[in-house]
PDB file of N, CA, C and O in Angstrom:
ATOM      1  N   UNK A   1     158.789 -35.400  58.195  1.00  0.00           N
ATOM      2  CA  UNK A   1     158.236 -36.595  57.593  1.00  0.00           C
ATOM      3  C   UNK A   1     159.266 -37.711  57.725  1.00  0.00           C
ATOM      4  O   UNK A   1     160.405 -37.632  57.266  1.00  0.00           O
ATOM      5  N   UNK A   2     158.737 -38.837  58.440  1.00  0.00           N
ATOM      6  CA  UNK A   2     159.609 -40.383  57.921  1.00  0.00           C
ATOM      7  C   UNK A   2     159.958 -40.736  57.013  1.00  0.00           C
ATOM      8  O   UNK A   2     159.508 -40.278  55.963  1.00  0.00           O
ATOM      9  N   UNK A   3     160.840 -41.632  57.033  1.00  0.00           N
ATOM     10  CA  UNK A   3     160.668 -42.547  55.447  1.00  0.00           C
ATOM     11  C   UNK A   3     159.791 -43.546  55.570  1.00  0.00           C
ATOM     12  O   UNK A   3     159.576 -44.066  54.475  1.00  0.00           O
ATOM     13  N   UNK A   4     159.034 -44.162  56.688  1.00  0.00           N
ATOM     14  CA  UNK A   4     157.666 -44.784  56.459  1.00  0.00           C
ATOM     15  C   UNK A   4     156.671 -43.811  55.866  1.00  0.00           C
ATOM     16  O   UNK A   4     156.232 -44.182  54.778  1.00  0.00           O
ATOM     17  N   UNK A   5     156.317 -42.933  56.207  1.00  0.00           N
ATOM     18  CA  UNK A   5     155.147 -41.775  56.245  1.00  0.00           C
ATOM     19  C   UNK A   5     155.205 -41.237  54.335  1.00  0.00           C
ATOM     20  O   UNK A   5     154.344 -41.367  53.465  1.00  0.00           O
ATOM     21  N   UNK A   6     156.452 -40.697  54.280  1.00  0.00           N
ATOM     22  CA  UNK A   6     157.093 -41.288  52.481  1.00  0.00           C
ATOM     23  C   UNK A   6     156.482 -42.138  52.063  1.00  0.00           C
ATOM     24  O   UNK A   6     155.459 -42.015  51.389  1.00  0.00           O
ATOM     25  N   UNK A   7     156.944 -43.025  52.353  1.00  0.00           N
ATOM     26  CA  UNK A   7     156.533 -44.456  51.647  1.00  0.00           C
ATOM     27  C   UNK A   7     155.617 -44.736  50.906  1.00  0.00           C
ATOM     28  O   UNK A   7     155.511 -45.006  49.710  1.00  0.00           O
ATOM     29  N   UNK A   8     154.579 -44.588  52.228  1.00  0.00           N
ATOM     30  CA  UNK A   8     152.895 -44.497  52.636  1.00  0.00           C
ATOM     31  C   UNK A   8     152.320 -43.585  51.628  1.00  0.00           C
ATOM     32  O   UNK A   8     151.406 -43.840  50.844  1.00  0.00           O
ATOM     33  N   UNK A   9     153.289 -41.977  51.819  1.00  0.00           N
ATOM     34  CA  UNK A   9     152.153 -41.084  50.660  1.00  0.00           C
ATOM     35  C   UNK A   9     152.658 -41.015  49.223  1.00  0.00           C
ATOM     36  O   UNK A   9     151.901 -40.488  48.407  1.00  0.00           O
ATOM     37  N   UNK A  10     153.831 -41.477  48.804  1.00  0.00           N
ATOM     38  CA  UNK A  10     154.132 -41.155  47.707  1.00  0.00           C
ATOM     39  C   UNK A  10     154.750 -42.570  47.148  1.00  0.00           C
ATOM     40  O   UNK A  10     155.946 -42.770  46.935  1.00  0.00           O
ATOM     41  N   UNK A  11     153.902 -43.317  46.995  1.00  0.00           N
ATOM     42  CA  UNK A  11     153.954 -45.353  46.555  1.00  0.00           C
ATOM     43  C   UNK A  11     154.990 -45.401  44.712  1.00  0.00           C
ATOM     44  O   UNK A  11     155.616 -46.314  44.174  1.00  0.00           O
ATOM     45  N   UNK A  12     154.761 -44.228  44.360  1.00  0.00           N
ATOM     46  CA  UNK A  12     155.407 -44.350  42.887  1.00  0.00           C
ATOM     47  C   UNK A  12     156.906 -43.845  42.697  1.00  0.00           C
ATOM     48  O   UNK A  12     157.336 -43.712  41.551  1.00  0.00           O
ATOM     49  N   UNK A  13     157.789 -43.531  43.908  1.00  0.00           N
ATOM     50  CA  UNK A  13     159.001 -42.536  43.877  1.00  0.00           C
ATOM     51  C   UNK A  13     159.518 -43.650  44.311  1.00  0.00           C
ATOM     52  O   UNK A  13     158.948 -44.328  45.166  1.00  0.00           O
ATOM     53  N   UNK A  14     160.991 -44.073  43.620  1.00  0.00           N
ATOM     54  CA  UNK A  14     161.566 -44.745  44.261  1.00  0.00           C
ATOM     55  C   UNK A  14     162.148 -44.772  45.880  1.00  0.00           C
ATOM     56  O   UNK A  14     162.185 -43.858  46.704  1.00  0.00           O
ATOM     57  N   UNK A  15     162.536 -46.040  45.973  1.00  0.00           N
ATOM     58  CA  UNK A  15     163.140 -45.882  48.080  1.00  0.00           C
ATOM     59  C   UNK A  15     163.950 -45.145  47.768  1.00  0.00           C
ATOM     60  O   UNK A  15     163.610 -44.015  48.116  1.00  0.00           O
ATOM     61  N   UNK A  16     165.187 -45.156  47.119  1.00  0.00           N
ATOM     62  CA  UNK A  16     166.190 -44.343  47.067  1.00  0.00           C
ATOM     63  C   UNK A  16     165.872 -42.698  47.008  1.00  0.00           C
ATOM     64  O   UNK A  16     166.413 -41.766  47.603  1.00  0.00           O
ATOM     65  N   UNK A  17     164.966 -42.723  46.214  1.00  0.00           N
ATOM     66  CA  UNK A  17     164.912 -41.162  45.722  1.00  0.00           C
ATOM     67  C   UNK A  17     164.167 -40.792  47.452  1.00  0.00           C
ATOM     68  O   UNK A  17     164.885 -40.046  48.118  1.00  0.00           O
ATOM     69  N   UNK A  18     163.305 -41.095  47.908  1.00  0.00           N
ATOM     70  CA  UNK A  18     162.930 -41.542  49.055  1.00  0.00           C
ATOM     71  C   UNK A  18     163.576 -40.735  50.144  1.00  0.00           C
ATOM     72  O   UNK A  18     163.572 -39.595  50.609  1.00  0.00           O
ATOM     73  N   UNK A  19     164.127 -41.901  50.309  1.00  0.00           N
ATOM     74  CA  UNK A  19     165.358 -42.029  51.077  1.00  0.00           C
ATOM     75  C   UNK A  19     166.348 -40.669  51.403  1.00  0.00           C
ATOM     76  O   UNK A  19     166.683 -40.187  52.485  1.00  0.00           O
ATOM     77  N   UNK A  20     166.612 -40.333  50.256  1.00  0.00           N
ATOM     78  CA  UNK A  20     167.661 -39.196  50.047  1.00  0.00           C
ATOM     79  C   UNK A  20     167.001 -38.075  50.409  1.00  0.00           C
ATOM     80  O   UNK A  20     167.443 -37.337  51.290  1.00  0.00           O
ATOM     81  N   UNK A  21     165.761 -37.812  49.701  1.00  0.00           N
ATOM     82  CA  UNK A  21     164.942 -36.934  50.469  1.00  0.00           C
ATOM     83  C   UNK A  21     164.894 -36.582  51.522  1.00  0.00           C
ATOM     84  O   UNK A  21     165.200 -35.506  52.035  1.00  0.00           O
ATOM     85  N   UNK A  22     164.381 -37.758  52.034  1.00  0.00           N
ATOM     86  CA  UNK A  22     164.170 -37.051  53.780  1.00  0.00           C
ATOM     87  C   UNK A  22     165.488 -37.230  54.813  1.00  0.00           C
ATOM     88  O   UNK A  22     165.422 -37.047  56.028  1.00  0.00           O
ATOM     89  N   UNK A  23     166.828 -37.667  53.995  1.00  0.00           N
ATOM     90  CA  UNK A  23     167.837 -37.501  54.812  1.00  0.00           C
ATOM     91  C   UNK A  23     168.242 -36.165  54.916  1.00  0.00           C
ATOM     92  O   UNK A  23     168.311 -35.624  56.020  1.00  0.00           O
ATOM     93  N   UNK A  24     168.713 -35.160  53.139  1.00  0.00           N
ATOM     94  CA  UNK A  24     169.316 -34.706  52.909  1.00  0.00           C
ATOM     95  C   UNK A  24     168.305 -33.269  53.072  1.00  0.00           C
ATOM     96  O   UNK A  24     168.785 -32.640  54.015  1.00  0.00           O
ATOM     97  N   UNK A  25     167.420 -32.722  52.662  1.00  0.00           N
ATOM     98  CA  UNK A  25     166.590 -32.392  52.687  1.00  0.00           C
ATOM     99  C   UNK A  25     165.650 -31.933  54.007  1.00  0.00           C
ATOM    100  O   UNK A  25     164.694 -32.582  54.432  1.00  0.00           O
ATOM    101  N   UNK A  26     166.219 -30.480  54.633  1.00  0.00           N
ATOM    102  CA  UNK A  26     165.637 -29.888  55.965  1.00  0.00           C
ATOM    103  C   UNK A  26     164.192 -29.752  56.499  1.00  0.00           C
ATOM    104  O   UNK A  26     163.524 -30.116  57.467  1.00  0.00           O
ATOM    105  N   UNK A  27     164.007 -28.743  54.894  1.00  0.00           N
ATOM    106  CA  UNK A  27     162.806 -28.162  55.226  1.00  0.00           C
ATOM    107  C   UNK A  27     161.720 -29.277  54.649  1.00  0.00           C
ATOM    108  O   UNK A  27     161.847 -29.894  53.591  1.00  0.00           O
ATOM    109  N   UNK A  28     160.544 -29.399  55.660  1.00  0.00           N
ATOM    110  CA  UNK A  28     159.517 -30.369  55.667  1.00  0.00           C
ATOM    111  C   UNK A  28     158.893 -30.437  54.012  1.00  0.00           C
ATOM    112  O   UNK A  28     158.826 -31.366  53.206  1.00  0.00           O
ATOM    113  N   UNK A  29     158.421 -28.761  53.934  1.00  0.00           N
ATOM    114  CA  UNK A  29     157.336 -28.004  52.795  1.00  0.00           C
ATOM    115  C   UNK A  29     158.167 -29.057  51.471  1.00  0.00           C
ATOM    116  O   UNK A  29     157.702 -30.039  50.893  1.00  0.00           O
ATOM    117  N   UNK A  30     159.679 -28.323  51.290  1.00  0.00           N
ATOM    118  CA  UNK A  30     160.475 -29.219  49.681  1.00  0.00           C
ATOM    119  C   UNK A  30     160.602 -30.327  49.968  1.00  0.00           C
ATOM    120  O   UNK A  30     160.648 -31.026  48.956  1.00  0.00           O
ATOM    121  N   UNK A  31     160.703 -30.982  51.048  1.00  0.00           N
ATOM    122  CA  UNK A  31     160.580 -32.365  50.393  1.00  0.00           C
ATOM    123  C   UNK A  31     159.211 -32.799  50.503  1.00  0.00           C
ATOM    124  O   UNK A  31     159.247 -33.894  49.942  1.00  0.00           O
ATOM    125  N   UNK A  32     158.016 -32.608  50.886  1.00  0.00           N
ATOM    126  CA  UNK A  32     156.618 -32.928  50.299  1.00  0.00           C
ATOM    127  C   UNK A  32     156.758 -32.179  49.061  1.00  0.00           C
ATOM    128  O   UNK A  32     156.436 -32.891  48.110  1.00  0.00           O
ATOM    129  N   UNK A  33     157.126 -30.977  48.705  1.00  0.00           N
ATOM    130  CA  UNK A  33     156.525 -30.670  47.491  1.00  0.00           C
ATOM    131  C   UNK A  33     157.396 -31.411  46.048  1.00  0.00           C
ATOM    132  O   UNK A  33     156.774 -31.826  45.071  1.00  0.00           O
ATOM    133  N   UNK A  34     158.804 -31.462  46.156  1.00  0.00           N
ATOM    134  CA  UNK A  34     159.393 -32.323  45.744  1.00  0.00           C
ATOM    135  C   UNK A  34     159.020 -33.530  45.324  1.00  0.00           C
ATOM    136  O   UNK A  34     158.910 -33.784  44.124  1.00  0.00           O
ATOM    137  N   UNK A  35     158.695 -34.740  46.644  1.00  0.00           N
ATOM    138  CA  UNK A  35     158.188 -35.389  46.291  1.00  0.00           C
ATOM    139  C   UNK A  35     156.501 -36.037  45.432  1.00  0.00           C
ATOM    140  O   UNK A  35     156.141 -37.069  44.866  1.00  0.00           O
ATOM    141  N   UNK A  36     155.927 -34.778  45.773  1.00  0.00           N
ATOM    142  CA  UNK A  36     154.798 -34.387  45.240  1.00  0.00           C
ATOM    143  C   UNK A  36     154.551 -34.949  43.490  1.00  0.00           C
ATOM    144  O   UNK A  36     153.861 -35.666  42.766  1.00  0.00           O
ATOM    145  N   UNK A  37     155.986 -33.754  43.535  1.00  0.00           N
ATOM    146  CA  UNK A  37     156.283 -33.251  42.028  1.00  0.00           C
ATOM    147  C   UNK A  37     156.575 -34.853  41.232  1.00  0.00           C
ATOM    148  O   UNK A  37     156.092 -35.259  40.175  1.00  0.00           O
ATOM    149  N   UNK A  38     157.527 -35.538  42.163  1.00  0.00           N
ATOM    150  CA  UNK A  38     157.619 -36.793  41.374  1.00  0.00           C
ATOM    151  C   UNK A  38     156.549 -37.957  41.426  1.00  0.00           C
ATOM    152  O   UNK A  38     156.486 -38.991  40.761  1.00  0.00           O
ATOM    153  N   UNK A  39     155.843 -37.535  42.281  1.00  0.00           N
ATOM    154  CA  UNK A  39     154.648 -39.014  42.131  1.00  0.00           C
ATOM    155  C   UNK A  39     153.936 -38.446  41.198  1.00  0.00           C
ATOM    156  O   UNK A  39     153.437 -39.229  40.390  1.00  0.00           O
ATOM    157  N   UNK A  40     153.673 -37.029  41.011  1.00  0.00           N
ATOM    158  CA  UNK A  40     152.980 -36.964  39.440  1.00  0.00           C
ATOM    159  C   UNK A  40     153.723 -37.039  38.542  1.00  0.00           C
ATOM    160  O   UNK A  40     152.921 -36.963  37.611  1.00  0.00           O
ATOM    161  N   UNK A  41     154.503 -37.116  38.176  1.00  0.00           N
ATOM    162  CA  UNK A  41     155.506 -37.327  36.914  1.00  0.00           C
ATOM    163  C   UNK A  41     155.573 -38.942  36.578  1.00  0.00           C
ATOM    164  O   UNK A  41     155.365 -39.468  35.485  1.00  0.00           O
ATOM    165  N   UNK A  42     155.863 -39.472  37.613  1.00  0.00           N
ATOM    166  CA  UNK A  42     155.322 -40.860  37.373  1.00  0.00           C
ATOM    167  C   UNK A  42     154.259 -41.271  36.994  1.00  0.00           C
ATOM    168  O   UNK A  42     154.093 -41.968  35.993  1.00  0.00           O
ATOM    169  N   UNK A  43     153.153 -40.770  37.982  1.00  0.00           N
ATOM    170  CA  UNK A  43     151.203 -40.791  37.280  1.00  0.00           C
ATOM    171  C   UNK A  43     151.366 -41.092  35.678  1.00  0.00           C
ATOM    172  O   UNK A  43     151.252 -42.031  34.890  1.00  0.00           O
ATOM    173  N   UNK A  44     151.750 -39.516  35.700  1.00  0.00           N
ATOM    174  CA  UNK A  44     151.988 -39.061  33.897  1.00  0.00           C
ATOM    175  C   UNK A  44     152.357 -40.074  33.090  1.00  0.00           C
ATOM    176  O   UNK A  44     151.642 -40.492  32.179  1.00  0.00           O
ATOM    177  N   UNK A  45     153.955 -40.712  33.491  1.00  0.00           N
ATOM    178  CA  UNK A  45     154.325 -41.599  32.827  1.00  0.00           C
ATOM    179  C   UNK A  45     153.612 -42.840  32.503  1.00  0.00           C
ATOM    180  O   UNK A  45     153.392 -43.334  31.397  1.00  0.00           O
ATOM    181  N   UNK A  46     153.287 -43.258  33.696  1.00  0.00           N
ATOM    182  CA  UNK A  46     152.381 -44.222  33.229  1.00  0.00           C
ATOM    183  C   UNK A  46     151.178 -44.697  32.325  1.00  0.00           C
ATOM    184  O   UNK A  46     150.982 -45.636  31.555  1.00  0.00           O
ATOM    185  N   UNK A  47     150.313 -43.370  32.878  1.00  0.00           N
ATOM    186  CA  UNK A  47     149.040 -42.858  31.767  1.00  0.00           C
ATOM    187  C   UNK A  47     149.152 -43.330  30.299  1.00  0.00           C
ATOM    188  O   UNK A  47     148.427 -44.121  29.697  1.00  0.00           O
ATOM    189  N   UNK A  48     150.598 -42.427  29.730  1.00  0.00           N
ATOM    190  CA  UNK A  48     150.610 -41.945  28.648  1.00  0.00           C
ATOM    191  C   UNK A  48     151.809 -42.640  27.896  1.00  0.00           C
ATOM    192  O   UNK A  48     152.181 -42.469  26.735  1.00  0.00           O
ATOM    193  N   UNK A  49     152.401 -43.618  29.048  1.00  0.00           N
ATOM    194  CA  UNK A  49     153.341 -44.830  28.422  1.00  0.00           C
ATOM    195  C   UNK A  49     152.584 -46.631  28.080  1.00  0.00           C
ATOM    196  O   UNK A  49     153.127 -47.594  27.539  1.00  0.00           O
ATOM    197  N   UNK A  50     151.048 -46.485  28.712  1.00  0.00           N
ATOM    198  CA  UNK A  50     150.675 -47.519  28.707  1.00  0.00           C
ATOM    199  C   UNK A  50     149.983 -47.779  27.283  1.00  0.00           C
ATOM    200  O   UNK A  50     149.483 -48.875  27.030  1.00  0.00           O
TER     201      UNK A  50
END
């Protein structure tokens, strides 16, 4: 995965967090699921902070 393609699927994770991801981060599967994990945590936050 890019860090455009990132970008594109996961709009609520910061660039940085992003970023680091798909530098540091080999295998394809953890960083989609990773990042997964944080665009719902954000969802969440939002929901239930608004």
């Amino acid at each position: 995965m890019t860090l455009k393609q990132a970008r594109k699927r996961y709009p609520l994770v910061p660039d940085e967090i992003l970023r680091w991801a798909v530098e540091n981060i080999s295998d394809p599967r953890d960083v989609e699921r990773g990042l997964f994990r944080l665009e719902q945590a954000k969802q969440l936050q939002i929901k239930y902070c608004a």
